[in-house]
C-alpha positions in Angstrom: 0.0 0.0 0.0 1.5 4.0 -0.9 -0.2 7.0 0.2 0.3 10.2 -1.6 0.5 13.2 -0.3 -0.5 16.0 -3.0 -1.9 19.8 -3.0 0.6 22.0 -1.2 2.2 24.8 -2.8 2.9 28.4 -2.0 0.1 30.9 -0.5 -0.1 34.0 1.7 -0.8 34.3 4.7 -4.6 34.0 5.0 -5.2 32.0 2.1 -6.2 28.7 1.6 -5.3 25.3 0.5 -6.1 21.7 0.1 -4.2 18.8 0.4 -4.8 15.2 -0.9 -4.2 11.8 0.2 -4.0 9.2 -2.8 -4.1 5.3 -1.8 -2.8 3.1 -4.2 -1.5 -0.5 -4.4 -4.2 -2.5 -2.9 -7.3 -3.0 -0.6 -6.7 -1.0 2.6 -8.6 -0.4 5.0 -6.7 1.5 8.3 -7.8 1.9 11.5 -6.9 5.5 11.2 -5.6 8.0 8.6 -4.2 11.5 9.4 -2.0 14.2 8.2 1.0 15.3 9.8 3.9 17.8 9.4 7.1 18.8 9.6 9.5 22.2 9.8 12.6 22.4 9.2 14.2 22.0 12.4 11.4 20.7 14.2 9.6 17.4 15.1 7.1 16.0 13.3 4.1 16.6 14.6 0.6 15.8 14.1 -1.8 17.6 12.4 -5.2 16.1 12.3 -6.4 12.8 12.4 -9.6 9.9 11.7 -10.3 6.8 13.3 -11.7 5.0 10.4 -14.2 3.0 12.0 -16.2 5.6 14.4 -15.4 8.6 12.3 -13.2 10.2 15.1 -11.3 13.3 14.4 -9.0 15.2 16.3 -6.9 18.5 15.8 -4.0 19.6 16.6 -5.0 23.0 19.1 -2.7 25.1 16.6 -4.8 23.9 14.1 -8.3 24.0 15.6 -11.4 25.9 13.9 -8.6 26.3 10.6 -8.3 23.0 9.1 -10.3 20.2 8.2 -10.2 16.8 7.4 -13.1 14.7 6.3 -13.4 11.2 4.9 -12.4 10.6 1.2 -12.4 7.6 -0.9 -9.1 5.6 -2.7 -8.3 8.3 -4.9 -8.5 11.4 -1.6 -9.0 9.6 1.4 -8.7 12.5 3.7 -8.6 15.7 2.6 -7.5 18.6 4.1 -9.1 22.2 3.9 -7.0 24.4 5.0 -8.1 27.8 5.9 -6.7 30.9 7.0 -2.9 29.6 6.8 -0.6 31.6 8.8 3.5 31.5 8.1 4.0 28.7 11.1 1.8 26.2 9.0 4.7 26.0 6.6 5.8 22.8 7.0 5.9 19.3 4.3 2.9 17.5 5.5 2.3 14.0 5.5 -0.8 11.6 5.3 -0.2 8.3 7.0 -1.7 5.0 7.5 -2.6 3.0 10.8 -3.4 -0.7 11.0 -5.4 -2.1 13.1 -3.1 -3.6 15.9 -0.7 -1.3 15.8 -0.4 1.7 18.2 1.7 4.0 15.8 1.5 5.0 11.9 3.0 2.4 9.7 1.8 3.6 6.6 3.5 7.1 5.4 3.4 8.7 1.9 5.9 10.8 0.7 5.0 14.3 1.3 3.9 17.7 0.1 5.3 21.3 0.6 3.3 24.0 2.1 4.5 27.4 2.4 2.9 30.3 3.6 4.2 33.6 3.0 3.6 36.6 5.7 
């Protein structure tokens, strides 16, 4: 199984953006997906995130009332709407993969440059 990551690019501060998750490669069906990201110099963090089975999402506070992610199918699993993007959002994001049984992501695409200007 790959996941994709597509959809960033470069935007001012306020704009907007949505990223993309492609799944490709076979049946797969997660026990969660989610986004994550990561600037340069700094941990990678997570973003947002959906339990695949009870709908479940959960933010990251910096992200809160900004972002969204929603459920997608194989070609966008989980987009992510992206509002209001301020100059610490820039970052490469990531969607990822989690199989049921397993406590961290195992899945990880390759990912996506977002970069917000001030």
């Amino acid at each position: 199984v790959q996941l994709q990551a597509s959809g960033g690019g470069l935007v001012q501060a306020g704009g907007s953006l949505r990223l993309s998750c492609a799944v490709s490669g076979g049946d797969f069906s997660p026990a969660a997906l989610g986004w994550f990201r990561q600037a340069p110099g700094k941990e990678r963090e997570l973003v947002a995130t959906i339990h695949w089975t009870t709908s479940t999402i959960t933010y990251a506070d910096s992200v809160k009332g900004r972002f969204t992610i929603s459920r997608g199918s194989v070609g966008n699993m989980i987009p992510l709407q992206m509002r209001s993007l301020k100059p610490e959002d820039t970052a490469v994001y990531y969607c990822a993969g989690r199989s049921f049984g397993r406590s961290t992501y195992n899945y990880w695409g390759q990912g996506t440059q977002v970069t917000v200007s001030s």
